[in-house]
C-alpha atoms as an extended CHARMM CRD file, in Angstrom:
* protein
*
       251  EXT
         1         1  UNK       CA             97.3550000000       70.9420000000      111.4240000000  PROA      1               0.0000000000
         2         2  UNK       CA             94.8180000000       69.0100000000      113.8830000000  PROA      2               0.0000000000
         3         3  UNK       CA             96.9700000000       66.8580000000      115.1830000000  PROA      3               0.0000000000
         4         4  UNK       CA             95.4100000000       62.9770000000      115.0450000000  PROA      4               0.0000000000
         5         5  UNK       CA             91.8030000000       64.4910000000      115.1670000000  PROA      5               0.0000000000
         6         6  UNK       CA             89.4620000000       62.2830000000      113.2260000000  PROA      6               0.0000000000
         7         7  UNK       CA             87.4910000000       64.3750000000      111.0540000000  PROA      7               0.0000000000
         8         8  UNK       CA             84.2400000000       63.7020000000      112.7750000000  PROA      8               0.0000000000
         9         9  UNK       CA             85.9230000000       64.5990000000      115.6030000000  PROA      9               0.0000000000
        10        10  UNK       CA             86.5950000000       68.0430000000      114.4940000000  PROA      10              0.0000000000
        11        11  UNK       CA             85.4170000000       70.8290000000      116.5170000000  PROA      11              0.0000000000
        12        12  UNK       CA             84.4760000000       74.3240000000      114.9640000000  PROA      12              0.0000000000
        13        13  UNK       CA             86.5410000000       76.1950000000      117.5570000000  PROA      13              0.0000000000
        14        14  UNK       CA             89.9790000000       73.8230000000      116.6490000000  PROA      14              0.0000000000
        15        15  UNK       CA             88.9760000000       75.0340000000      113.0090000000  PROA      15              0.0000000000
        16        16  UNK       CA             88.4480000000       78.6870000000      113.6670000000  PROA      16              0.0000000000
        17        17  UNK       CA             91.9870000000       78.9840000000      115.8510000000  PROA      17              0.0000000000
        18        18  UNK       CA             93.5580000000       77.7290000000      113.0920000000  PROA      18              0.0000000000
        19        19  UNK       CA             92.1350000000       79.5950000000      110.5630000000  PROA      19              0.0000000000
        20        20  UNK       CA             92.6270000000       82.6740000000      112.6620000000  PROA      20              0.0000000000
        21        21  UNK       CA             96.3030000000       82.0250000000      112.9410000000  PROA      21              0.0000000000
        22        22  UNK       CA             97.4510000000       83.0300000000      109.9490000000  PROA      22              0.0000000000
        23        23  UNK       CA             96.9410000000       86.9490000000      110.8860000000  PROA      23              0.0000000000
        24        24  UNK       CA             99.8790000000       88.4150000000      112.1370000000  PROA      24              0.0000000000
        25        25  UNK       CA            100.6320000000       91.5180000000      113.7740000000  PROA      25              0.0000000000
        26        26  UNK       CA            102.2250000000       94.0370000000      112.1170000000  PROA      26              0.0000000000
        27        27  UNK       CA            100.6530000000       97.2630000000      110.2710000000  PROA      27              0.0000000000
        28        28  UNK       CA             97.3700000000       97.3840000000      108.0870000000  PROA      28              0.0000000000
        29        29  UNK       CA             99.0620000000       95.9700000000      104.4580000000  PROA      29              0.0000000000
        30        30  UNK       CA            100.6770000000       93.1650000000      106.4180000000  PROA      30              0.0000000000
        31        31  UNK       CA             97.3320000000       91.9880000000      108.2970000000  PROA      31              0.0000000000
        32        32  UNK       CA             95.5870000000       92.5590000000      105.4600000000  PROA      32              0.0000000000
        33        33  UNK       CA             97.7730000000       90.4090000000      103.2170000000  PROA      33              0.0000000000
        34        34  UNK       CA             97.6680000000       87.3460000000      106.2840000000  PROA      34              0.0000000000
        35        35  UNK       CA             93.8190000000       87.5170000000      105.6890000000  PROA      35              0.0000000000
        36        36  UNK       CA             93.8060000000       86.9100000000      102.0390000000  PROA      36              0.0000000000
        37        37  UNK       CA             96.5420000000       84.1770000000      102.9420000000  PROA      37              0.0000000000
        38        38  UNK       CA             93.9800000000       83.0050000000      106.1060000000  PROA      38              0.0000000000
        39        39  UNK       CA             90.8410000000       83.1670000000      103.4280000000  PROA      39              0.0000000000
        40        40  UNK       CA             92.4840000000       81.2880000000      100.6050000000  PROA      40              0.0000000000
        41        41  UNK       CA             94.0740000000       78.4640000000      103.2870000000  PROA      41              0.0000000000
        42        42  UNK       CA             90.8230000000       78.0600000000      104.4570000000  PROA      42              0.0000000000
        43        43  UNK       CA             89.0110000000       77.4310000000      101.2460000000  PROA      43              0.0000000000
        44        44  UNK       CA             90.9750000000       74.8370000000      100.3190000000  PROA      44              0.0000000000
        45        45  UNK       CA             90.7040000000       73.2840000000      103.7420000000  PROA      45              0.0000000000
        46        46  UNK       CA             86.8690000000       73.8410000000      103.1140000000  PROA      46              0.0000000000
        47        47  UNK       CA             86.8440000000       72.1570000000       99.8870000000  PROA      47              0.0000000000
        48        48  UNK       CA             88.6670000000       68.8650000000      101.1850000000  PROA      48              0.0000000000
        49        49  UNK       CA             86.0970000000       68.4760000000      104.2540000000  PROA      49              0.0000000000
        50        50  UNK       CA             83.0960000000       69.3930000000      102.2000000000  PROA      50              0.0000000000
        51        51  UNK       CA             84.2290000000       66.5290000000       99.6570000000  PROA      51              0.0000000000
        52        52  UNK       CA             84.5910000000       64.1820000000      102.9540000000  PROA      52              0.0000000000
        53        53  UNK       CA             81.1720000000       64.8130000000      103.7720000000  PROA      53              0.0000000000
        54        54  UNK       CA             79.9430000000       64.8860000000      100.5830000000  PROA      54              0.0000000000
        55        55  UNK       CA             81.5010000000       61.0440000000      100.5230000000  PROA      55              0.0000000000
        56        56  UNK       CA             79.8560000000       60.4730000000      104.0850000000  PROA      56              0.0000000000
        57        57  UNK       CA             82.7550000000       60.1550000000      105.8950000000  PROA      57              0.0000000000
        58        58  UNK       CA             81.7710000000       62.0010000000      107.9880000000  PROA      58              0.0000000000
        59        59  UNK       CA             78.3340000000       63.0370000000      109.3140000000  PROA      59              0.0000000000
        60        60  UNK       CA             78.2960000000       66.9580000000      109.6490000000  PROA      60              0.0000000000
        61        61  UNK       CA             79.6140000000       69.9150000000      108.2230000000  PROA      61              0.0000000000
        62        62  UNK       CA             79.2680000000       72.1470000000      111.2570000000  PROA      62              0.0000000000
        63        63  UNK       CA             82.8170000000       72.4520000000      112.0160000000  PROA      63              0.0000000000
        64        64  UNK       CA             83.5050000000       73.9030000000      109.6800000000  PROA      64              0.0000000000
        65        65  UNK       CA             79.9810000000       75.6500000000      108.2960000000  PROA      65              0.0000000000
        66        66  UNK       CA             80.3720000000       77.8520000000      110.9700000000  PROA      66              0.0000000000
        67        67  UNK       CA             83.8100000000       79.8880000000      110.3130000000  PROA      67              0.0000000000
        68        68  UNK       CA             83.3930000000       83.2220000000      109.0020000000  PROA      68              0.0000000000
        69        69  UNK       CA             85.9530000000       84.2850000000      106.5330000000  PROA      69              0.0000000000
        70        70  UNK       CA             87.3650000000       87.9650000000      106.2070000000  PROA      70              0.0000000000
        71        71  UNK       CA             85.0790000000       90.0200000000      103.8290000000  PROA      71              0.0000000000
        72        72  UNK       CA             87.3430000000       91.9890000000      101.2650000000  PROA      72              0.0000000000
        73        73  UNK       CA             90.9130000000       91.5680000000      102.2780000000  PROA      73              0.0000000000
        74        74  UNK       CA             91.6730000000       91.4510000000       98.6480000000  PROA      74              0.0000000000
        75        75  UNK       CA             89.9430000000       94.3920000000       97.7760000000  PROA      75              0.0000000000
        76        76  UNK       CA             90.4670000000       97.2860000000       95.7750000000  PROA      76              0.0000000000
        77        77  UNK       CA             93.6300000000       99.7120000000       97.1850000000  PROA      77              0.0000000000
        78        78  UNK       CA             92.5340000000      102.7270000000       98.2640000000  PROA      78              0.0000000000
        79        79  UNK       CA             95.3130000000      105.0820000000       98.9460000000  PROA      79              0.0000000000
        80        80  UNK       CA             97.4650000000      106.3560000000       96.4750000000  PROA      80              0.0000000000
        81        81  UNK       CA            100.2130000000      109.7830000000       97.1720000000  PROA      81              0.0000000000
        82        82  UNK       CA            100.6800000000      112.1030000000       94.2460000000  PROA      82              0.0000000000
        83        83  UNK       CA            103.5310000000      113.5650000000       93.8190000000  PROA      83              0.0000000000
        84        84  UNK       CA            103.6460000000      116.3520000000       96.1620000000  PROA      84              0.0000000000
        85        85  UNK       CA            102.4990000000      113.4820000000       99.0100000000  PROA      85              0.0000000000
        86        86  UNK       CA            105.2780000000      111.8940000000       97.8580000000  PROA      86              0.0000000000
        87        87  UNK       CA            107.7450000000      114.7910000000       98.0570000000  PROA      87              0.0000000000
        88        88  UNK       CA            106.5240000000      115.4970000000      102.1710000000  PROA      88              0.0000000000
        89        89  UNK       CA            106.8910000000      112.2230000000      102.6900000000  PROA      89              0.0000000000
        90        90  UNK       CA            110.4590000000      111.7810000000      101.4690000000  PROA      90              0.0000000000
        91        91  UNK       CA            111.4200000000      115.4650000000      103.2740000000  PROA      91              0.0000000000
        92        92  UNK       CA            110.0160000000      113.9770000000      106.7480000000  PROA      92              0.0000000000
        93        93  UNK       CA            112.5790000000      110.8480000000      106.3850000000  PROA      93              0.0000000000
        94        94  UNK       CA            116.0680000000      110.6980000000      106.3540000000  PROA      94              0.0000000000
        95        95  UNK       CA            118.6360000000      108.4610000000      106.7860000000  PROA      95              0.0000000000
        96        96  UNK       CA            118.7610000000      104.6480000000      105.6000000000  PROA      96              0.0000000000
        97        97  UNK       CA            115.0010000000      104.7400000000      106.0010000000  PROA      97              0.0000000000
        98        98  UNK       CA            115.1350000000      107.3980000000      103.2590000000  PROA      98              0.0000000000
        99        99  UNK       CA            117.4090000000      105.3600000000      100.8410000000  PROA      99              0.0000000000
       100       100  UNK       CA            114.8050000000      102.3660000000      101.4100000000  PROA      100             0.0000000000
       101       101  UNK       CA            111.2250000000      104.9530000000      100.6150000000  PROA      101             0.0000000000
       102       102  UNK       CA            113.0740000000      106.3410000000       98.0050000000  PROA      102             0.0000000000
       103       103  UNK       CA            113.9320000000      102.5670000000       96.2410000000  PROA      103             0.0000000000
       104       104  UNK       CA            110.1320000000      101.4290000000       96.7110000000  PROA      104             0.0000000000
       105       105  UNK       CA            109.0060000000      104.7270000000       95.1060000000  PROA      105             0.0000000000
       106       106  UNK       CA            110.8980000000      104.2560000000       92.0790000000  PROA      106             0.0000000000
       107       107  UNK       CA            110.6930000000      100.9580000000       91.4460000000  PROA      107             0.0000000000
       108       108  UNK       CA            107.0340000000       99.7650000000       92.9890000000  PROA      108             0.0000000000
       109       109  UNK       CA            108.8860000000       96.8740000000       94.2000000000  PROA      109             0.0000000000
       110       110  UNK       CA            107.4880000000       95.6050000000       97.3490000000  PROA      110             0.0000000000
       111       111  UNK       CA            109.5530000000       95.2160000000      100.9430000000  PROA      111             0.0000000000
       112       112  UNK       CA            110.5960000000       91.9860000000      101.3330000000  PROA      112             0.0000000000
       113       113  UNK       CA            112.0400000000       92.0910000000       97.7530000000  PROA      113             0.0000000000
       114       114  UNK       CA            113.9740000000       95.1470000000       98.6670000000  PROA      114             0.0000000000
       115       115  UNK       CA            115.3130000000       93.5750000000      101.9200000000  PROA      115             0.0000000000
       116       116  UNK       CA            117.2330000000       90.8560000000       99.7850000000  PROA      116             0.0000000000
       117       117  UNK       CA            118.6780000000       92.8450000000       97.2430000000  PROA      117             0.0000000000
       118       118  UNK       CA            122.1390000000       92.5320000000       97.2350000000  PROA      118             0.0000000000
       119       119  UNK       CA            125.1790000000       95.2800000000       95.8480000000  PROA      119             0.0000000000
       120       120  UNK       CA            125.7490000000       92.1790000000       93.1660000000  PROA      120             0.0000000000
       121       121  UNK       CA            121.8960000000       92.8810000000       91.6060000000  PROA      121             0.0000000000
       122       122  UNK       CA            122.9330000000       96.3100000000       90.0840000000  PROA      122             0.0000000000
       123       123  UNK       CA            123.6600000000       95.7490000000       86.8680000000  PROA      123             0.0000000000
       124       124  UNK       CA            125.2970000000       99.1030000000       85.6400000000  PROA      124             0.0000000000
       125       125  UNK       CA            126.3100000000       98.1750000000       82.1290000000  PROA      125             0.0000000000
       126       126  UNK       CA            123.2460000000       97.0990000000       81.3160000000  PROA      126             0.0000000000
       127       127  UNK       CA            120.8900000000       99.2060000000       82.8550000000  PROA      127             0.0000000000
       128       128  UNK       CA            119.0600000000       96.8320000000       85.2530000000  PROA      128             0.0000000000
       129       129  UNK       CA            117.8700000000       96.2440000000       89.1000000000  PROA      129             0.0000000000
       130       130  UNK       CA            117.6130000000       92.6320000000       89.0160000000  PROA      130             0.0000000000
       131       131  UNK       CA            115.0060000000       91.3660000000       91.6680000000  PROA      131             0.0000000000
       132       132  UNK       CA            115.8840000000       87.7900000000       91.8960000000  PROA      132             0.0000000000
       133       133  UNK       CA            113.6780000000       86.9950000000       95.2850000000  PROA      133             0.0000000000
       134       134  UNK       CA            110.2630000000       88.5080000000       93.5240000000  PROA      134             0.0000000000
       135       135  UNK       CA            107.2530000000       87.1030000000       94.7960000000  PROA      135             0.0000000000
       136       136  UNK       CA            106.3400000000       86.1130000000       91.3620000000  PROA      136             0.0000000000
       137       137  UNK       CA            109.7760000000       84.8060000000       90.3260000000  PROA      137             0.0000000000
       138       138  UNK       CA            112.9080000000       86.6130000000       89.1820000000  PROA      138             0.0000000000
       139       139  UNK       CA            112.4010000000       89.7910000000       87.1700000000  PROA      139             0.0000000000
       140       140  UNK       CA            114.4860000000       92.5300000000       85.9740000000  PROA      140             0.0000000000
       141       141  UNK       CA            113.7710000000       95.9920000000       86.5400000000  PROA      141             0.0000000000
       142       142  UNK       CA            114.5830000000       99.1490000000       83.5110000000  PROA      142             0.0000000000
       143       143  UNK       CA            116.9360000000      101.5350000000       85.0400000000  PROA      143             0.0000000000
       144       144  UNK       CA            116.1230000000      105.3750000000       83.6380000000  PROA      144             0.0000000000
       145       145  UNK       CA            119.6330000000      108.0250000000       84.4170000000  PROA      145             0.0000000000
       146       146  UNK       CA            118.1200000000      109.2640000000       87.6520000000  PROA      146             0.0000000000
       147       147  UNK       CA            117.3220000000      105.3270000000       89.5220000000  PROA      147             0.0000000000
       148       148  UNK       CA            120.5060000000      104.3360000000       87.4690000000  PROA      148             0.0000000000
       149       149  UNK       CA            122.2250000000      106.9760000000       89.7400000000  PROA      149             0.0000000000
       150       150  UNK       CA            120.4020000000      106.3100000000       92.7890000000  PROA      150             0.0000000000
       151       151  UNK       CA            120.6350000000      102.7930000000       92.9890000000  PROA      151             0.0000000000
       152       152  UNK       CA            124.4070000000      103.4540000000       92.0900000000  PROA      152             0.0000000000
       153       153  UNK       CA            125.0990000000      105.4570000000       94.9740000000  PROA      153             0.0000000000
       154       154  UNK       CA            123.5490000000      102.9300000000       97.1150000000  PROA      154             0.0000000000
       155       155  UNK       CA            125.9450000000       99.8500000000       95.8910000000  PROA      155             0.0000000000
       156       156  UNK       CA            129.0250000000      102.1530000000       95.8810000000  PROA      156             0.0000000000
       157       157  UNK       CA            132.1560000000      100.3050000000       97.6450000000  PROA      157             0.0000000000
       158       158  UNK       CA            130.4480000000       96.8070000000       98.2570000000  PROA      158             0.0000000000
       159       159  UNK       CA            130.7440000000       93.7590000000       97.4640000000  PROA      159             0.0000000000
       160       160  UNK       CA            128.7160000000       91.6730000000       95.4920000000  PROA      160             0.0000000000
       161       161  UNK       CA            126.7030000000       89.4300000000       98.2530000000  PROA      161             0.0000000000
       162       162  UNK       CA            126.6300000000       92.9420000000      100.2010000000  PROA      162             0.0000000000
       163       163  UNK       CA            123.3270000000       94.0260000000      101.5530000000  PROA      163             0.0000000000
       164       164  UNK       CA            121.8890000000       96.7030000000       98.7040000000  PROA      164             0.0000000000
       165       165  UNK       CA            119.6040000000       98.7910000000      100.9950000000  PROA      165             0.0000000000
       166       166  UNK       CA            120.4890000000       98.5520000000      104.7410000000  PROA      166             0.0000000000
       167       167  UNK       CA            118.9680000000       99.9300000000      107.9140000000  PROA      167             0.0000000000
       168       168  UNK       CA            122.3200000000      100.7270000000      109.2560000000  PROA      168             0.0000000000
       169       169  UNK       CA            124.8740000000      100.8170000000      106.8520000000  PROA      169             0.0000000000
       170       170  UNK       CA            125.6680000000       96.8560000000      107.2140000000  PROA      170             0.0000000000
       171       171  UNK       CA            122.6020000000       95.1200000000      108.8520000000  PROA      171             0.0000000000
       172       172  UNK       CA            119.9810000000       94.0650000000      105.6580000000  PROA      172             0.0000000000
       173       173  UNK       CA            116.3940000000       95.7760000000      106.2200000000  PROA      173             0.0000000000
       174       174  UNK       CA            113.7940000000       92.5030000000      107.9660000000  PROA      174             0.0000000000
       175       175  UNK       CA            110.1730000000       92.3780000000      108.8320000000  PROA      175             0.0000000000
       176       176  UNK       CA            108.4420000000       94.7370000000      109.9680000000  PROA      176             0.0000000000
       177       177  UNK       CA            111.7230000000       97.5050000000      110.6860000000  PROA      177             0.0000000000
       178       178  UNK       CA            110.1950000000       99.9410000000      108.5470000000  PROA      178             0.0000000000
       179       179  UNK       CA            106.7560000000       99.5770000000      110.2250000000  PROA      179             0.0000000000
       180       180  UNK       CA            107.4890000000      102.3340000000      112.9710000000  PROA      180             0.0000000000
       181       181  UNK       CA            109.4460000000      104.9130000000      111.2140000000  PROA      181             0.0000000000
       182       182  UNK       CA            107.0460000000      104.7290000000      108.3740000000  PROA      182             0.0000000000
       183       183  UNK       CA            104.2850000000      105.4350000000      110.7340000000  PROA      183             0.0000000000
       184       184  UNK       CA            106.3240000000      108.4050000000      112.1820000000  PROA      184             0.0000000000
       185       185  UNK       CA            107.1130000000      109.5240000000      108.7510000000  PROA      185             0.0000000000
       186       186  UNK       CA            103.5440000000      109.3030000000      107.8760000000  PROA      186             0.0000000000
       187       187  UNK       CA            102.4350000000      111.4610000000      110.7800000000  PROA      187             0.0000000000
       188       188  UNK       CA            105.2130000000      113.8690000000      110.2630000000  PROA      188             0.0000000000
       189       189  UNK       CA            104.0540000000      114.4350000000      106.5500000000  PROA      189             0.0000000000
       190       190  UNK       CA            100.5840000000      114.8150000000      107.5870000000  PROA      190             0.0000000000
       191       191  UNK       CA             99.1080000000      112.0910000000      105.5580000000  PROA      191             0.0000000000
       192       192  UNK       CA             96.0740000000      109.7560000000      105.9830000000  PROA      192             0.0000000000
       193       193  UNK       CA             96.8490000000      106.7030000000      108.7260000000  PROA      193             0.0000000000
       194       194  UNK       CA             95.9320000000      104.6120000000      106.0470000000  PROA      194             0.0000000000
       195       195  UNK       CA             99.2150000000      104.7580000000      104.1080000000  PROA      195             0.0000000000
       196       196  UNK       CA            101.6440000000      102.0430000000      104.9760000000  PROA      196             0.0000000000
       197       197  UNK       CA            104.9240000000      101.2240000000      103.3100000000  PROA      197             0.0000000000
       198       198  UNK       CA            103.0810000000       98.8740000000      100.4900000000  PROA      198             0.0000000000
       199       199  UNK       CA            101.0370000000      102.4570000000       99.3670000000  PROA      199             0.0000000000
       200       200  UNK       CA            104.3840000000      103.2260000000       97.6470000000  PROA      200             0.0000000000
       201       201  UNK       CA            103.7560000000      100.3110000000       95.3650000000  PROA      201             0.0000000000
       202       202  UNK       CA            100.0320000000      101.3110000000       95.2680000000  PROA      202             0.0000000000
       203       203  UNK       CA            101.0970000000      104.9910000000       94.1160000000  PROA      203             0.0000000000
       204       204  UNK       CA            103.9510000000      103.7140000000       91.5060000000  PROA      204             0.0000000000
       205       205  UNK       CA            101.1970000000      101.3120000000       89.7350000000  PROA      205             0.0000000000
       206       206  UNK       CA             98.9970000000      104.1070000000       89.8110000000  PROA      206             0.0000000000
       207       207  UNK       CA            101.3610000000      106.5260000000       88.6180000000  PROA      207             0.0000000000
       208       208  UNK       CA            102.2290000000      104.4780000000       85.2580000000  PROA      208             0.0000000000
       209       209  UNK       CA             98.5230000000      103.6730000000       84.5290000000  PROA      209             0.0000000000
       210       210  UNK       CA             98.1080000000      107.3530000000       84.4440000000  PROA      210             0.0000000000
       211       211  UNK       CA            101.1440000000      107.9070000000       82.0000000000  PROA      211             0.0000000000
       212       212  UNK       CA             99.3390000000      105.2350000000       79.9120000000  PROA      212             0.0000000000
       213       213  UNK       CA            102.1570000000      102.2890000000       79.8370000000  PROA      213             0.0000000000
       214       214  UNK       CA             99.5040000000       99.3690000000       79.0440000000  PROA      214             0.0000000000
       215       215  UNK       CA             98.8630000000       96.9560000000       81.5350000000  PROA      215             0.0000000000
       216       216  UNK       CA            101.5740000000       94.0500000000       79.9920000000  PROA      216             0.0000000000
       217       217  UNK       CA            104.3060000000       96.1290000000       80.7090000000  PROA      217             0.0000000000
       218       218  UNK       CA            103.1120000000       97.1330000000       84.3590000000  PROA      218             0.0000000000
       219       219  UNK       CA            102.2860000000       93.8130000000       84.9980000000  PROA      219             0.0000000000
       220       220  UNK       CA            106.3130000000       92.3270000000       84.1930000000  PROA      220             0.0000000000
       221       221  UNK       CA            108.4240000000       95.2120000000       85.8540000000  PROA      221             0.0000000000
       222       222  UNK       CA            105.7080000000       94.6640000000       89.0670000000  PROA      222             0.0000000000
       223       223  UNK       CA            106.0460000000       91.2190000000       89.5410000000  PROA      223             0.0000000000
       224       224  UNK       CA            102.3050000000       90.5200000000       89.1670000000  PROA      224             0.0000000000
       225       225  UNK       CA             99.5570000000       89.4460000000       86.9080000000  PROA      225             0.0000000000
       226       226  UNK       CA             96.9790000000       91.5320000000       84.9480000000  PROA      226             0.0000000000
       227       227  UNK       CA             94.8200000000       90.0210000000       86.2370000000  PROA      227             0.0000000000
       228       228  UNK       CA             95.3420000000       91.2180000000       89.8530000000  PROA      228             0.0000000000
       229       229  UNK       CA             96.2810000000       94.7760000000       88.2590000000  PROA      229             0.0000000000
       230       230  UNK       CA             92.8260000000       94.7260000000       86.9570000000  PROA      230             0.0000000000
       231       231  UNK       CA             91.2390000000       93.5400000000       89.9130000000  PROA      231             0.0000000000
       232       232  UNK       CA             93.1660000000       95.9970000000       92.3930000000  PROA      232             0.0000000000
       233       233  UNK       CA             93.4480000000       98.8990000000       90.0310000000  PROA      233             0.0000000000
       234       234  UNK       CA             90.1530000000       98.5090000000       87.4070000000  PROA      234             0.0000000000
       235       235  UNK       CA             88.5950000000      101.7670000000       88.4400000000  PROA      235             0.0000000000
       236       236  UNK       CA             91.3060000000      103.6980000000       87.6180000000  PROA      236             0.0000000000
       237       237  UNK       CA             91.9940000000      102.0080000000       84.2040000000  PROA      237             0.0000000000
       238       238  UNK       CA             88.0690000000      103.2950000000       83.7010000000  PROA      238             0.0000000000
       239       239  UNK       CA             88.1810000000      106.4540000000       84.7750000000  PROA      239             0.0000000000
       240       240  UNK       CA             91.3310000000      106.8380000000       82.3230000000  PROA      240             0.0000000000
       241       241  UNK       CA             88.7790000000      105.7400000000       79.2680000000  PROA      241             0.0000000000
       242       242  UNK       CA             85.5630000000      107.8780000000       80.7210000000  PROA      242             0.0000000000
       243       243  UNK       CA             88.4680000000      110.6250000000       80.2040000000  PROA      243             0.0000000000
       244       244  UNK       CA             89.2500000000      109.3870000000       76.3450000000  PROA      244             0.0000000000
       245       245  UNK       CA             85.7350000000      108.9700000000       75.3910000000  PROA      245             0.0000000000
       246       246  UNK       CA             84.5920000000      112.7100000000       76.5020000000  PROA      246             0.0000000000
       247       247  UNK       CA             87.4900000000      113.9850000000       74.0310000000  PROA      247             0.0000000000
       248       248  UNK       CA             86.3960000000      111.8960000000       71.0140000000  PROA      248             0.0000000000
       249       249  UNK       CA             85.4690000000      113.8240000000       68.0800000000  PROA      249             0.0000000000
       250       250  UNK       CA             83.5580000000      111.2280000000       66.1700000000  PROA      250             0.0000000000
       251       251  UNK       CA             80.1150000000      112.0510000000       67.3980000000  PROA      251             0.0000000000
């Protein structure tokens, strides 16, 4: 990380180059997710060297005292697509690119783990999408007649360890390949510059807290925690029970 630095050697520009390396480039959900990963690297970092000076080993804490980390990269989503926003958006695309906004707008599942779906993760019979690379583990997702058809159609005449969704008919989708037609698409459907690719997981969450599927069940065919749901989606979940509590009849 620093090399053979001593830790009282440690300079607070070595510590802010590496703290700022862990932003990529790429569009606004991908930076924003490598600042979260930059803020939480760094605290931990932080915690080590403050217990190493707590210990006196070593004389200073301005090294590291003096980084600044991201305010709010884990904060609240803000754009969600209702249907008709969804509809545009699917009418502006076409093609493979299509297939692959269509599969993250019925399942909520996020890029990467479409990228590594393979033909062999339909599971027909059953009724499943397994999502084996998750990036909370393996889950399975419930297929209703319409993504049972869909998802169908896209594994028809391959084999197993075949690429599910592909951005040519063979290659697998990789980072960032979306990130330019989706900002094309975006434009085309007259939409906020805001939306990225991950506001089609944004808008499925949202969607099923508005049906009123409790936050267990979102939470397992998501791949995340409640806890995160609450923390990312909270103000919807209240404005849902503001709504409830104006139509009681008790009082």
């Amino acid at each position: 990380m620093f090399g053979n630095t001593p830790l009282d050697r440690l300079k607070l520009q070595q510590i802010r180059k590496w703290f700022h390396s862990f932003v990529v480039a790429g569009n606004d959900e991908e930076v924003r997710k490598s600042k979260a990963t930059a803020n939480r690297n760094f605290a931990t970092l932080k915690a080590m060297l403050n217990l190493a000076y707590k210990e006196g080993l070593v004389p200073s804490d301005r090294a590291w005292r003096g980084v600044e980390r991201f305010k709010n990269p884990d904060g609240s989503r803000k754009d969600y697509l209702n249907p008709e926003q969804v509809t545009r958006l699917l009418e502006v695309s076409d093609g493979y690119f299509r297939d692959l906004l269509k599969a993250a707008i019925l399942t909520g599942a996020r890029y990467g783990e479409l990228c590594r779906l393979k033909a062999g993760d339909l599971d027909k019979s059953k009724g499943l999408l397994n999502i084996p690379y998750g990036k909370t583990g393996s889950r399975t997702f419930p297929l209703i007649k319409s993504t049972k058809v869909f998802f169908a159609q896209m594994a028809k005449d391959k084999l197993p360890d075949a690429p599910l969704l592909t951005r040519d008919g063979v290659s697998p989708w990789g980072r960032s390949h979306q990130t330019k037609l989706m900002k094309e698409a975006v434009a085309a459907a007259k939409l906020p510059s805001s939306v990225v690719f991950y506001t089609m997981r944004h808008s499925f969450i949202a969607d099923l807290i508005d049906q009123n599927m409790n936050v267990f069940d979102i939470a397992k065919i998501t791949g995340t925690s409640i806890e995160m749901i609450e923390k990312h989606y909270g103000k919807l979940f209240k404005d849902r029970v503001i709504e409830v509590l104006k139509r009681t009849t008790l009082i």
